[in-house]
C-alpha positions in Angstrom: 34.0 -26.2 2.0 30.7 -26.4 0.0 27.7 -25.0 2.0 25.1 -27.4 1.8 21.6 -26.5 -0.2 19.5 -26.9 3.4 21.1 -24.3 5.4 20.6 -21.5 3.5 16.9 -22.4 3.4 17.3 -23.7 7.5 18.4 -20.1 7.8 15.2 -18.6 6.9 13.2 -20.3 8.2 15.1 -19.9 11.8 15.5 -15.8 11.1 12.4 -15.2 9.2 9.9 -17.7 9.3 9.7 -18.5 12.6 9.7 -15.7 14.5 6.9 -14.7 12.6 4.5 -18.3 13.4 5.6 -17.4 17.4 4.6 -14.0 16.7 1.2 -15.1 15.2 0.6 -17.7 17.5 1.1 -15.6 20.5 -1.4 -13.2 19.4 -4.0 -16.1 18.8 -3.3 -16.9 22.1 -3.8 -13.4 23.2 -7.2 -12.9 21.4 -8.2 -16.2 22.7 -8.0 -15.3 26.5 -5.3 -18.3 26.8 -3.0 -16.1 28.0 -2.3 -12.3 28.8 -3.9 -9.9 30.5 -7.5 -10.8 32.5 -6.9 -14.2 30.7 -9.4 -16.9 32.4 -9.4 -19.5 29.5 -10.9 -20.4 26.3 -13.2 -17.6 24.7 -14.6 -16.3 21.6 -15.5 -12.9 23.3 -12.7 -10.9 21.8 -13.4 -12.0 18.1 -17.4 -11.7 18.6 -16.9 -8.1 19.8 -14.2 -7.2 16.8 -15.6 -9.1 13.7 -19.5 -8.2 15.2 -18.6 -4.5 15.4 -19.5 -2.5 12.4 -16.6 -0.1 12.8 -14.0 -2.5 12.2 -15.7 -3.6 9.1 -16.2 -0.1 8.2 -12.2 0.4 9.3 -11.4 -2.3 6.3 -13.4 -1.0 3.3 -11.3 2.4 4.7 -8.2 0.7 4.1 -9.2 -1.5 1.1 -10.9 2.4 -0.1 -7.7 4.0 0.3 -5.6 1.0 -1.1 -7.3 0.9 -3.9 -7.6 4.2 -5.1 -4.2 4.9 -4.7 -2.9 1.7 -6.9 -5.2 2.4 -9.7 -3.2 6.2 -9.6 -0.4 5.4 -9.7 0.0 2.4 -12.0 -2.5 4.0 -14.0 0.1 7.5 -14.5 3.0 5.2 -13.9 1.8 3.0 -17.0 0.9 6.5 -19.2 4.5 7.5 -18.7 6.6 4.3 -19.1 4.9 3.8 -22.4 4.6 7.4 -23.5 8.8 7.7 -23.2 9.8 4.5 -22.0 13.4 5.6 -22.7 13.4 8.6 -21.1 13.5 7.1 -17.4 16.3 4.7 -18.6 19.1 7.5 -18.6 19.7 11.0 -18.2 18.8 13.9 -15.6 14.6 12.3 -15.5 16.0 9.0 -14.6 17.7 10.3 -11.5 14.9 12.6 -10.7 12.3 9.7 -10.5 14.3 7.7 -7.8 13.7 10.4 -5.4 10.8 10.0 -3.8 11.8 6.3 -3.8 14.4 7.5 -1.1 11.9 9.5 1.5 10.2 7.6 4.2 6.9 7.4 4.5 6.7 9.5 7.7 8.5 12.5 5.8 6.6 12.2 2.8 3.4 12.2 5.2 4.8 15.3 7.3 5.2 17.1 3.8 1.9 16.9 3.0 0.4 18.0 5.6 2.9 21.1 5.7 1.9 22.0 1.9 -2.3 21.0 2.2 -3.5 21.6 5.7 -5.5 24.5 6.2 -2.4 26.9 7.3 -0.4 24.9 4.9 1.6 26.2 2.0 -1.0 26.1 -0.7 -3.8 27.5 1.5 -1.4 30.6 2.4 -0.4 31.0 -1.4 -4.3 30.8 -2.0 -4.8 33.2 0.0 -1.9 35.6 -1.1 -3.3 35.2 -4.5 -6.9 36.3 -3.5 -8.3 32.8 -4.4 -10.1 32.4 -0.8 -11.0 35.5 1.7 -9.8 33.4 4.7 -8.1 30.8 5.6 -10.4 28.4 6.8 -12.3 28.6 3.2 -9.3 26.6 2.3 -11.1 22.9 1.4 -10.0 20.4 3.7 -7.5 18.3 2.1 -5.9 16.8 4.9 -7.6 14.5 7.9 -10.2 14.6 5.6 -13.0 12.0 4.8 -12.3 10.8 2.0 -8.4 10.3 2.8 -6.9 12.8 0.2 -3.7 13.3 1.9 -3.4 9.5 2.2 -4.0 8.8 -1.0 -1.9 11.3 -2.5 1.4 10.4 0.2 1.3 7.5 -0.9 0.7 7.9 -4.4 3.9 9.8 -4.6 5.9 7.2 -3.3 4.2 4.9 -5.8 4.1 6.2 -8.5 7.7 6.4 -9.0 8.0 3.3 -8.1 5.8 1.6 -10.7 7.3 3.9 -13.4 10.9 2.4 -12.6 9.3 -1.1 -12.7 7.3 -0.7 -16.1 9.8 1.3 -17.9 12.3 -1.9 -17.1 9.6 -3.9 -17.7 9.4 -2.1 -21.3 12.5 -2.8 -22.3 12.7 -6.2 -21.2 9.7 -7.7 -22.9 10.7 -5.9 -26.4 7.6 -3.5 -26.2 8.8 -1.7 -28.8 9.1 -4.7 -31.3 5.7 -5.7 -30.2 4.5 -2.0 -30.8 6.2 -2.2 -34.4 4.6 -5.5 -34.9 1.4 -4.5 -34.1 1.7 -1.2 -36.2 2.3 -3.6 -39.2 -0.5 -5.3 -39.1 -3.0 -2.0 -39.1 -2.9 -1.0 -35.8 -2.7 2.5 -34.4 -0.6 3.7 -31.8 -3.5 3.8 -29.3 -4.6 0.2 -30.0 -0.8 -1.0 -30.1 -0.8 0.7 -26.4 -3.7 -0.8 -25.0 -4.3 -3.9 -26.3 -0.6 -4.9 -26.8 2.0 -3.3 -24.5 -0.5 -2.4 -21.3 -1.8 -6.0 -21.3 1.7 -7.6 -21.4 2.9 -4.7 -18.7 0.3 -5.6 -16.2 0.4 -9.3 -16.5 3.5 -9.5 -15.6 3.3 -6.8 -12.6 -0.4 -8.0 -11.5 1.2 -9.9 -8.0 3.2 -6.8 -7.4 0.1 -4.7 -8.1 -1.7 -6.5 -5.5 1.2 -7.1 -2.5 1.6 -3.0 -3.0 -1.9 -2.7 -2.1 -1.5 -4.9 0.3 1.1 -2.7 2.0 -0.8 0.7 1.3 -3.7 -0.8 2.9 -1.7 -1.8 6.5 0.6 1.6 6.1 0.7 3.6 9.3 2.4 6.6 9.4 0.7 8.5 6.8 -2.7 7.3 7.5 -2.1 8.6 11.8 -0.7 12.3 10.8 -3.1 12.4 7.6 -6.0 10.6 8.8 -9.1 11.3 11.2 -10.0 9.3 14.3 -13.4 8.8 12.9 -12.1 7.5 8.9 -9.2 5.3 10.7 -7.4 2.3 8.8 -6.9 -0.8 10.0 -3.1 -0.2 11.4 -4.2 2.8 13.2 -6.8 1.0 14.8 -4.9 -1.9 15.9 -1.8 0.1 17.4 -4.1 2.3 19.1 -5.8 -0.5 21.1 -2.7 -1.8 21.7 -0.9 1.2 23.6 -4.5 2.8 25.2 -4.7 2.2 28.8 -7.5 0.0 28.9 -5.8 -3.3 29.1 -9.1 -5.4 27.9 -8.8 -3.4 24.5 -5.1 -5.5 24.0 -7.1 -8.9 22.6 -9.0 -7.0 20.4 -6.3 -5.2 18.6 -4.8 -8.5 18.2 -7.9 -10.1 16.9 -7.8 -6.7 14.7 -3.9 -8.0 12.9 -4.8 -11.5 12.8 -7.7 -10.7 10.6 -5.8 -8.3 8.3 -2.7 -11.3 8.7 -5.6 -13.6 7.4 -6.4 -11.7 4.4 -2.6 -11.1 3.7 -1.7 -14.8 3.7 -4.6 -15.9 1.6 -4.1 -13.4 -1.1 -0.2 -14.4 -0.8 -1.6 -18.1 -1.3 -3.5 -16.9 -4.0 -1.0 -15.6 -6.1 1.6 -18.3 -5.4 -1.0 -20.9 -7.1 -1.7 -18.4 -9.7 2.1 -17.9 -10.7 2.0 -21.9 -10.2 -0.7 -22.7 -12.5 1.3 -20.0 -14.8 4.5 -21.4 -14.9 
């Protein structure tokens, strides 16, 4: 029997669509004191307090901070190496080796650097063993830092590899190298037939998973709560720990806290939807 075209699509929507419009509506409800906790009707309390403190707004330029750093590393190297060998991650012992870090979990890969840069970490005791630093606590602080160096680089290493995969498939599926030939034909030199052939076609076509990677670095969790400091937090940290703290009036807020960070999601999402649109 044929399955009709509508109940794949009914499907979705049922499994994955809706649960998540409950989900968002109940927290509007939440933040609006509709329902929940202390709720006594209609207000615009919880949003005046969130969107009028200058925490949260330093919380976001955290995470957009760390976010953005992080992408511009790693596609950056990721780009340098696809096009430097873009055969060598097709095959052989390198292609393996890059997959890797594809396959550890963000709470491991978080946990590991905070084992190898922390102040009695790894490199601070081999530092020390060397005669690099008389003590350990000369060791610079590279994790629950200021500036988010063990965030950035957790996640970069889970990056990274992943944007080398994607380019160097990317490479071979837009005939780079014709284009690279091409462009060598006509005059140009290997760096111009790089970066102003081959990286422009590259990131075109990766530019929405560019952004909906950020996206997710910016909303990640488990590195940013072992890695992080309660003064520098980002904006997941923030919202789970108002969540589970034991003042129950902090519970609107941290829903006020996802809806806005749900907001900015959904109209970058719309974004590129009408920019692939306008596109295709």
């Amino acid at each position: 029997m044929a399955i009709k075209p509508s109940l794949p699509l009914a499907l979705f929507l049922a499994l994955a669509v809706l649960p998540l419009l409950l989900g968002l509506g109940y927290a509007l409800a939440y933040s609006l004191g509709i329902i929940g906790y202390g709720a006594e009707g209609l207000t615009l309390a919880h949003w005046r307090a969130v969107l009028g403190s200058a925490y949260f707004w330093r919380t976001l330029a955290f995470s957009f901070y760390i976010a953005l750093v992080t992408i511009s590393l790693a596609v950056g190297v990721a780009m340098a190496l696809a096009v430097a060998w873009p055969r060598a991650f097709r095959r052989g012992s390198l292609s393996l080796f890059i997959y890797f870090p594809l396959a550890i979990p963000a709470i491991v890969m978080a946990f590991f650097i905070f084992q190898l840069l922390s102040g009695g970490g790894l490199v601070s005791r081999l530092s020390w063993q060397a005669g690099l630093i008389s003590g350990l606590e000369q060791f610079p602080g590279l994790v629950n830092d200021r500036w988010g160096i063990g965030i950035i680089l957790a996640h970069f290493l889970m990056a990274a590899p992943f944007f080398t995969i994607l380019f160097a498939r990317l490479y071979a599926s837009e005939r780079a190298e014709a284009l690279v030939l091409l462009a060598r034909t006509l005059g140009a030199g290997p760096r111009q037939a790089a970066f102003r052939v081959v990286v422009p076609v590259l990131l075109r076509r990766v530019f929405p998973t560019i952004v909906l990677y950020g996206l997710f670095v910016m909303g990640a969790y488990e590195a940013p709560l072992l890695l992080g400091r309660q003064t520098s937090q980002m904006v997941s940290v923030l919202a789970v720990q108002k969540l589970q703290r034991f003042n129950l009036g902090d519970i609107p807020q941290a829903y006020v806290i996802c809806l806005a960070y749900a907001a900015i999601v959904l109209t970058l999402a719309a974004w590129l939807l009408g920019r692939e649109r306008a596109r295709g």
